[in-house]
N, C-alpha and C positions, 0 to 999 in steps of 0.2 A: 256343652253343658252350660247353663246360666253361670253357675258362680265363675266361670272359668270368662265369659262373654262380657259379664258385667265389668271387671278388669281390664281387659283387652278393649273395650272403647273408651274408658277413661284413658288409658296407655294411649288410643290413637286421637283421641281429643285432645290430651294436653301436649300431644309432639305438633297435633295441627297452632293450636296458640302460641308451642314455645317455637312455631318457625315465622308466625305474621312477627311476634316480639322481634324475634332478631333481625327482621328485616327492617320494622322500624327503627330499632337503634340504629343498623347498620347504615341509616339514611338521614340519623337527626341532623346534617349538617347540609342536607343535596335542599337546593332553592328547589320551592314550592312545593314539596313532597308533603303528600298528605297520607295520614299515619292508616294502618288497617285494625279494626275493631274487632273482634271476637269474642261468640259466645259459646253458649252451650245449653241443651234440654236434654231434659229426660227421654227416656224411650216407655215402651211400655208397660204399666202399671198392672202387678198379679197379684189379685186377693190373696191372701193369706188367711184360711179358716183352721177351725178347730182340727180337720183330717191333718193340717202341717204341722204343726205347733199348739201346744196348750198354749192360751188364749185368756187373761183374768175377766172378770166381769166388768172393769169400766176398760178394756181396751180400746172399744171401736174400731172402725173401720180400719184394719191394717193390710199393707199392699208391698210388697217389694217391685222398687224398676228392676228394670233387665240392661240398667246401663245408661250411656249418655251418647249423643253425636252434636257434632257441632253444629250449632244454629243458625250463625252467623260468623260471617266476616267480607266485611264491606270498608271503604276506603272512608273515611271521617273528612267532609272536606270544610271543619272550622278554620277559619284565619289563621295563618301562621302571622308572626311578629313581619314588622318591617324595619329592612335594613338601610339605611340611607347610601346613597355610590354617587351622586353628581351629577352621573352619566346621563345625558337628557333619555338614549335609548336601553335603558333598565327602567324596567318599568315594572308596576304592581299593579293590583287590582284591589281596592278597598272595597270587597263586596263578593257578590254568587260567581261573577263572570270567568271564564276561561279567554285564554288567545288561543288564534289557531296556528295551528302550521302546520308545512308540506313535507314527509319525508320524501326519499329518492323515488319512489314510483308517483309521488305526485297526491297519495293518500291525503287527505285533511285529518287532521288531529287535533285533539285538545292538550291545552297545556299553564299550568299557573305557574310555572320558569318566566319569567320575563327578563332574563339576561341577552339584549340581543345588540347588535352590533353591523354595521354596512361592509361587506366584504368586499373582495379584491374587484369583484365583478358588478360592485353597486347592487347590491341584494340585500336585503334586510335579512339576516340570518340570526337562529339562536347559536351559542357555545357547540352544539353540536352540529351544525350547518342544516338544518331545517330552517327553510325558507319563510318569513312570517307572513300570513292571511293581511294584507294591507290593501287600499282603493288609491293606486296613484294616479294623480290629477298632473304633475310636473316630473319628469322623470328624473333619479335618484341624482345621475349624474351631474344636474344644473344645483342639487345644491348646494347652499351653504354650510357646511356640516359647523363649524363655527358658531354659528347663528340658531342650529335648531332647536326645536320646542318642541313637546309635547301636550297638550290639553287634557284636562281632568276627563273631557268625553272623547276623545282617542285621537282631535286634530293634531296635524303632524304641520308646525309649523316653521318658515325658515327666509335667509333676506335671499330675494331676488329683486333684481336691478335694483338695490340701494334699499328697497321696500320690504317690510316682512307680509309675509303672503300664507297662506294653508294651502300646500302641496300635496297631501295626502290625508288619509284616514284610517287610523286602527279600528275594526269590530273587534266587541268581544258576542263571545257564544254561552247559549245554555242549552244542554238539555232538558225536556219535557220533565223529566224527572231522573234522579240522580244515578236509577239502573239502567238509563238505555245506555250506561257509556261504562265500557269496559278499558283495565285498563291494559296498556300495549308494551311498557319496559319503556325505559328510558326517562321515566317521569312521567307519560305522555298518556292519554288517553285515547281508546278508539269510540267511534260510533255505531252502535248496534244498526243493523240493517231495517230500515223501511224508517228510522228514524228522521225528524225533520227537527236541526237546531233551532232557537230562533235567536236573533241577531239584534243589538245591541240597538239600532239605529229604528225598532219597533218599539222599545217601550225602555231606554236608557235606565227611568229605574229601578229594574230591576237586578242591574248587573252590579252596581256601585261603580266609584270613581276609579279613572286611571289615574296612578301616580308617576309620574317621571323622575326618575335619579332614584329608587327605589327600589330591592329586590324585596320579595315574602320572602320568609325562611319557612323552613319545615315547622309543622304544628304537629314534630313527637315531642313529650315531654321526659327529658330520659330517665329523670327521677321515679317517675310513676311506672316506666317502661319494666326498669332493673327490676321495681320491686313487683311488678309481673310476671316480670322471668322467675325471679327466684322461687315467688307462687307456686308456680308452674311447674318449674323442675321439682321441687318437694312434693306436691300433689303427683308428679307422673314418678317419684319413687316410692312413696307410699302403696299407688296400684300395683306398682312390679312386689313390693315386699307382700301385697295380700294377694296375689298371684301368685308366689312362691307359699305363703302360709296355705293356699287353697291346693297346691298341686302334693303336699307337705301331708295334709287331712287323705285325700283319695289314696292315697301311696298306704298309707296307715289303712285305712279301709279295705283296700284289695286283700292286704294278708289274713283279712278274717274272711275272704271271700270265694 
């Protein structure tokens, strides 16, 4: 039955919103997370004529929906703030660009975490040991960790024999457009299949600057977030209360039936 329909998708609309909400708050403090957006449309529109309802003479065109489904929900990827660290290998991205990195099967991913660090084994690794997409020109080992540097366009600079030198190269990646990349858990991005990124070292600006000694932080706002949540939960009891008012009417109806 429509009256019974029209409730039950707002019911399943507003638990899909109040779960991207809490996933955002539950990440307004995780580096580089980018928040998820959510919407909603109508479904569709049934005339309402004189055989339904008496109808006045200036009412016009009237239509009842059959409900709502969600529209949207897709990943927001405006700037988060930056965080200052020191650290020459924390690094941010003032602009579109992603870094890449290698999980355990060797997959390439995307990722705007630029918390990363040289492990036990001379590997450029993030916080969670994803190996970072790097061009090594000197091997990790001969550097000077002491000494290195990073460049606004991704040189990875450091002293050898007494000289400072450019040992390497960070790229950053973009995809073609923002849905060929889904995302994978962990912060991380995957690439949609037959996709081709393109790379930083083709057209720089379009990526923006790299910053060294800087982390992004997450771009949720939690202010705005809560008072979505709270939206949301009101709007999804209000459906369950006219859910129960409409199951309340039929129940009344059957006994004259």
């Amino acid at each position: 039955m429509i009256p019974y329909s029209i409730s039950k998708s707002g019911l399943q609309g507003h638990q899909h919103k109040l779960n991207d909400v809490s996933h955002n708050i539950a990440n307004v403090n995780t580096l580089g997370f980018k928040k998820k957006d959510s919407g909603f449309t109508e479904l569709l529109h049934n005339a309402v004529t004189e055989q339904d309802v008496r109808l006045g003479d200036d009412a016009g065109d009237v239509s009842l929906n059959t409900g709502v489904r969600k529209a949207l929900s897709k990943d927001s990827f405006t700037q988060g703030s930056l965080r200052q660290t020191n650290e020459p290998l924390h690094l941010a991205v003032a602009g579109n660009g992603f870094f890449g990195i290698r999980n355990a099967d060797n997959e390439q991913l995307l990722t705007r975490d630029g918390a990363f660090h040289i492990d036990s084994n001379n590997t450029i690794v993030s916080d969670r040991g994803e190996s970072l997409d790097i061009d090594i020109m000197v091997p990790v080992e001969q550097w000077d960790k002491q000494s290195l540097t990073v460049s606004d366009t991704g040189d990875v600079s450091t002293r050898i024999n007494g000289d400072m030198a450019v040992v390497g190269r960070i790229p950053l990646y973009l995809p073609p457009q923002s849905t060929a990349i889904e995302s994978a858990g962990g912060n991380t991005y995957r690439v949609m299949d037959g996709v081709n990124l393109v790379e930083s070292g083709n057209a720089p600006e379009r990526f923006g600057s790299m910053m060294s000694g800087y982390l992004e932080s997450s771009n949720v706002d939690l202010a705005q977030s809560i008072t979505e949540m709270m939206l949301s939960q009101r709007a999804y009891s209000l459906n369950g209360k006219v859910l129960q008012s409409t199951d309340d009417m039929y129940s009344v109806i059957n006994q004259f039936t």
